[in-house]
Backbone as a printed PyTorch tensor [residue, N CA C, xyz], in Angstrom:
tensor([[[114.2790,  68.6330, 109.8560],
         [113.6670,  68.4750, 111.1640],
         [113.8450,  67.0590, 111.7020]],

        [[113.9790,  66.1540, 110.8520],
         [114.3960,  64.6320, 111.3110],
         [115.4300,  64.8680, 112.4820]],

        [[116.7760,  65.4860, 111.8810],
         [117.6010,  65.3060, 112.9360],
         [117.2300,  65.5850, 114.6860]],

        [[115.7420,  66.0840, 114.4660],
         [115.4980,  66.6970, 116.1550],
         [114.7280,  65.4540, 116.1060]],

        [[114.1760,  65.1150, 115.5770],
         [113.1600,  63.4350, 115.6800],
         [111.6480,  64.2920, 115.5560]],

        [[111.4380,  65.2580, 115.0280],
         [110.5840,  66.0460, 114.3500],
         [109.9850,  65.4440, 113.0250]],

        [[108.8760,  65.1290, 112.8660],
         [107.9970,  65.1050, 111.6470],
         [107.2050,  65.9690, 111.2310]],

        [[107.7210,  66.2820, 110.4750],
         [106.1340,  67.8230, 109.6780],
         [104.9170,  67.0370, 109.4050]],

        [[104.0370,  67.6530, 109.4720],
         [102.5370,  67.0180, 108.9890],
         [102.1370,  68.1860, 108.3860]],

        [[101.8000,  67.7740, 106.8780],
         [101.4440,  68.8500, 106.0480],
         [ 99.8290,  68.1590, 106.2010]],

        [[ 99.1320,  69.4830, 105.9720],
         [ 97.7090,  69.3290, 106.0510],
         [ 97.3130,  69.9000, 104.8700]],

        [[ 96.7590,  68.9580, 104.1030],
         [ 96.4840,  68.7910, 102.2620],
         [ 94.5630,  70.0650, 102.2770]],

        [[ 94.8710,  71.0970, 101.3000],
         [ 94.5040,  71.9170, 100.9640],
         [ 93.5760,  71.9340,  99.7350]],

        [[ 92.3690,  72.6830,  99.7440],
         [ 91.8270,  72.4610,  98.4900],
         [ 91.4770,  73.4320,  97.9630]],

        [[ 91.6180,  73.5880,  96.4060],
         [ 91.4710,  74.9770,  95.0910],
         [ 90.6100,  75.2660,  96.1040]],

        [[ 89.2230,  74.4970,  95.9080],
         [ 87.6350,  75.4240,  96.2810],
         [ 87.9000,  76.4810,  97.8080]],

        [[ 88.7480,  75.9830,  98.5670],
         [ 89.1130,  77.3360,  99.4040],
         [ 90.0470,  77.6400,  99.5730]],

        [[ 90.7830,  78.1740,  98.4350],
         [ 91.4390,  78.5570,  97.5440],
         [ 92.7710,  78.4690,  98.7920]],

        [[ 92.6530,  76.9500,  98.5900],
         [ 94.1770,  76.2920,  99.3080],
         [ 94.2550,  77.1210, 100.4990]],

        [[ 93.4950,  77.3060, 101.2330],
         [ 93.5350,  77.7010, 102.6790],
         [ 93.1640,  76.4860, 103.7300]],

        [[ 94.0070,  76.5440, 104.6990],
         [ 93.8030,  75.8710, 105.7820],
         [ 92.5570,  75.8880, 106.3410]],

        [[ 91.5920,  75.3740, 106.8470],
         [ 90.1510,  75.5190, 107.5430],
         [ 90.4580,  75.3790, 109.2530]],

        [[ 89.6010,  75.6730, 109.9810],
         [ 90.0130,  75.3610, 111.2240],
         [ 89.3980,  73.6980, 111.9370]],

        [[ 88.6200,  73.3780, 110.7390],
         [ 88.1560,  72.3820, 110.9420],
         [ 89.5950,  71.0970, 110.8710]],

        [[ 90.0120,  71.3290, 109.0760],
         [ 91.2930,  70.6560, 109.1120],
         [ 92.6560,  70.7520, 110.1220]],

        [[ 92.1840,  71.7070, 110.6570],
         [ 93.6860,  72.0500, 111.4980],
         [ 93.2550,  71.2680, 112.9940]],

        [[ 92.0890,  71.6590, 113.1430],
         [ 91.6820,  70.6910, 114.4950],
         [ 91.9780,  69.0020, 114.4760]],

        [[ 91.6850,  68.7010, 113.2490],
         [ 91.6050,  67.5480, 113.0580],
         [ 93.3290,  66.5510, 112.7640]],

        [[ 94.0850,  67.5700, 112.2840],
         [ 95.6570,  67.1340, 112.3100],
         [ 96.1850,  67.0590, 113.4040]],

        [[ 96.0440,  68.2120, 114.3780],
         [ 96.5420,  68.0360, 115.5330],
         [ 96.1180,  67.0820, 116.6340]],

        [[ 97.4260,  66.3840, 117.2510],
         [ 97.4000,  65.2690, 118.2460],
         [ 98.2920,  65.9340, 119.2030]],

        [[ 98.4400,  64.5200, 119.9000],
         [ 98.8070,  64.9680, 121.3220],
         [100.9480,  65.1850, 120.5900]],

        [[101.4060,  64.6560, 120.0950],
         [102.5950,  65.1330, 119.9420],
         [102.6690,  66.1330, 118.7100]],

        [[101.6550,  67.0020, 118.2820],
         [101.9050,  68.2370, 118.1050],
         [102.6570,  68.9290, 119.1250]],

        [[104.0630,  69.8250, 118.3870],
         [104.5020,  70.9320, 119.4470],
         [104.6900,  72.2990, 118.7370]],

        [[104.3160,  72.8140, 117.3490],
         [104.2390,  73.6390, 116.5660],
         [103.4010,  73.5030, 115.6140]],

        [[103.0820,  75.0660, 115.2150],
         [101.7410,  75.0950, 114.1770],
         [102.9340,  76.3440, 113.3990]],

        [[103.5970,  76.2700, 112.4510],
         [104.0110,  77.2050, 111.2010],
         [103.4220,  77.8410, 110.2800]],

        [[103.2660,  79.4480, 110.6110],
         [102.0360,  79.7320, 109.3090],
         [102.9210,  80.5070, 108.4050]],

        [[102.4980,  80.3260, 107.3300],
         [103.6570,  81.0340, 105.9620],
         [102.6350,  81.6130, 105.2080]],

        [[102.4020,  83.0000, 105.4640],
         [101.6180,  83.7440, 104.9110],
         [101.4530,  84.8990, 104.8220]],

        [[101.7440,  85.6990, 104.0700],
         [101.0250,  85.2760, 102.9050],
         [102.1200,  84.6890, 101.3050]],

        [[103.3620,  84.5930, 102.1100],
         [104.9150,  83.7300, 101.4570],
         [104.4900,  82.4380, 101.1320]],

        [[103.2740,  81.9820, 100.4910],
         [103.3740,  80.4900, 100.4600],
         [103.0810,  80.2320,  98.9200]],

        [[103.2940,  78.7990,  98.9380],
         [103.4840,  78.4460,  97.2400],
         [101.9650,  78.7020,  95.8960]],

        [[100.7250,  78.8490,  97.0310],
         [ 99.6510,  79.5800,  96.4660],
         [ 99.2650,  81.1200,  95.9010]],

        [[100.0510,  81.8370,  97.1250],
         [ 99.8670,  83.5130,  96.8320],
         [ 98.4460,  83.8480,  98.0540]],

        [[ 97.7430,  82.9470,  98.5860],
         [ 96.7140,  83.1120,  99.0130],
         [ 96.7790,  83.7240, 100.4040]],

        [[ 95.5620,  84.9250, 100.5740],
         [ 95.9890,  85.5840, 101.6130],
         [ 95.5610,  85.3630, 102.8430]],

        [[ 94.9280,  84.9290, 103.9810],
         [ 94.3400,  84.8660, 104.8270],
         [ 93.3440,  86.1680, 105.0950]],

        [[ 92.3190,  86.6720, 105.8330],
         [ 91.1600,  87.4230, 106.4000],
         [ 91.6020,  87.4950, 107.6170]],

        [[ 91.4190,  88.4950, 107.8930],
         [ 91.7460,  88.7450, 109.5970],
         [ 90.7640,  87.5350, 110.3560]],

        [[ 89.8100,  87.4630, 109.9740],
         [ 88.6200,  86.5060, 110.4070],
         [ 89.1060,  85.1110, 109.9400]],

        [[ 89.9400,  84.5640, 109.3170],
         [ 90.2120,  83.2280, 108.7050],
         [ 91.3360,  83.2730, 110.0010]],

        [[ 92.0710,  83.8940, 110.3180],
         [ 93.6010,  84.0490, 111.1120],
         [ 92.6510,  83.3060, 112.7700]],

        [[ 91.3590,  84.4990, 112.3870],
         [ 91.3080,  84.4020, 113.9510],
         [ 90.3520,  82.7610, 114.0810]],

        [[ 90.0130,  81.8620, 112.9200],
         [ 89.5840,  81.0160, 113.1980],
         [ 90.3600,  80.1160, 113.2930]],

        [[ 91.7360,  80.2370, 113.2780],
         [ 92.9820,  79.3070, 113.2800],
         [ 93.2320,  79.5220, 114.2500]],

        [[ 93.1900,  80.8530, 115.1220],
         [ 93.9360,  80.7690, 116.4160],
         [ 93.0840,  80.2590, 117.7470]],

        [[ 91.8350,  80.5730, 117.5460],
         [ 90.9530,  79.3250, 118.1410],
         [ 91.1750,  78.2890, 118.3870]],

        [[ 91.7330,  77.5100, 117.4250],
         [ 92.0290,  76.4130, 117.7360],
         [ 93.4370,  76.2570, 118.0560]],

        [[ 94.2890,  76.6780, 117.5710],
         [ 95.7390,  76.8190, 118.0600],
         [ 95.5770,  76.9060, 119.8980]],

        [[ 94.9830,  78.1660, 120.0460],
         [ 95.1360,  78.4390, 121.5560],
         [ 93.9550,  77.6790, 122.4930]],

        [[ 93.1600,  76.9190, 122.2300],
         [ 92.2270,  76.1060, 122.5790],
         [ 93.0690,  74.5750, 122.7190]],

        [[ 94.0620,  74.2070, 121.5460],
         [ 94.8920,  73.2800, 121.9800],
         [ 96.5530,  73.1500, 122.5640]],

        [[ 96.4330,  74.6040, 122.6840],
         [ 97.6960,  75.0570, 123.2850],
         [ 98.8630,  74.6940, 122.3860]],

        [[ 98.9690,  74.9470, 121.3080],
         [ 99.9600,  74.7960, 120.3960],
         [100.6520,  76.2150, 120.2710]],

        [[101.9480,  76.3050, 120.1920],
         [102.8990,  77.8430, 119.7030],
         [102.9790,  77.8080, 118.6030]],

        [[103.0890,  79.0960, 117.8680],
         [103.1320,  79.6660, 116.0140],
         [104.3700,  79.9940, 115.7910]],

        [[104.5890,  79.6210, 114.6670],
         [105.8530,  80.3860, 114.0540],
         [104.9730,  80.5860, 113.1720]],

        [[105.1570,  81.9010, 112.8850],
         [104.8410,  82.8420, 111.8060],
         [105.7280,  83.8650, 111.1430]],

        [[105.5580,  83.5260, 109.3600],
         [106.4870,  84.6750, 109.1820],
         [105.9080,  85.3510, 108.7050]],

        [[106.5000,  86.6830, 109.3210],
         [106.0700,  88.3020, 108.8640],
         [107.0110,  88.9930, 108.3730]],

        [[108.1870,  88.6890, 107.7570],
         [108.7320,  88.8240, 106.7820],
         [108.1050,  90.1930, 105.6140]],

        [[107.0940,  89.7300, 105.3950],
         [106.8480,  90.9540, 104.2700],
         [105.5310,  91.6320, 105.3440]],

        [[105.9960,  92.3070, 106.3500],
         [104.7800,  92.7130, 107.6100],
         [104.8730,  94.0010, 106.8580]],

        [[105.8480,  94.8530, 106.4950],
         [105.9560,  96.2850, 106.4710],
         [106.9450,  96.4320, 105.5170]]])
């Protein structure tokens, strides 16, 4: 992603919720040169699944700060 002048910002995860993103942490990473939010799930290096109710507390804030998703659904069906 360098070559676009892109920096990832990984947002650091903890066992006790069982390495899930919070919407608290996700509010709090995003700034004004956020231009993507990538969700890899349930494909990620934990196994951990999201709640329909955990999804929808991420997209709260996603669409409250107007950020676009890439999401893979890869294993949808």
């Amino acid at each position: 992603m360098r070559g676009i002048g892109a920096v990832p910002v990984i947002v650091k995860t903890e066992a006790d919720q069982d390495f899930k993103l919070t919407p608290t942490a996700l509010r709090n990473a995003i700034t004004s040169r956020t231009r993507l939010f990538i969700l890899n799930s349930p494909s990620n290096p934990t196994g951990s699944v999201y709640t329909r109710q955990e999804l929808e507390g991420l997209a709260e804030v996603l669409v409250e700060k107007q950020v676009p998703v890439l999401s893979d659904e890869v294993y949808d069906a």
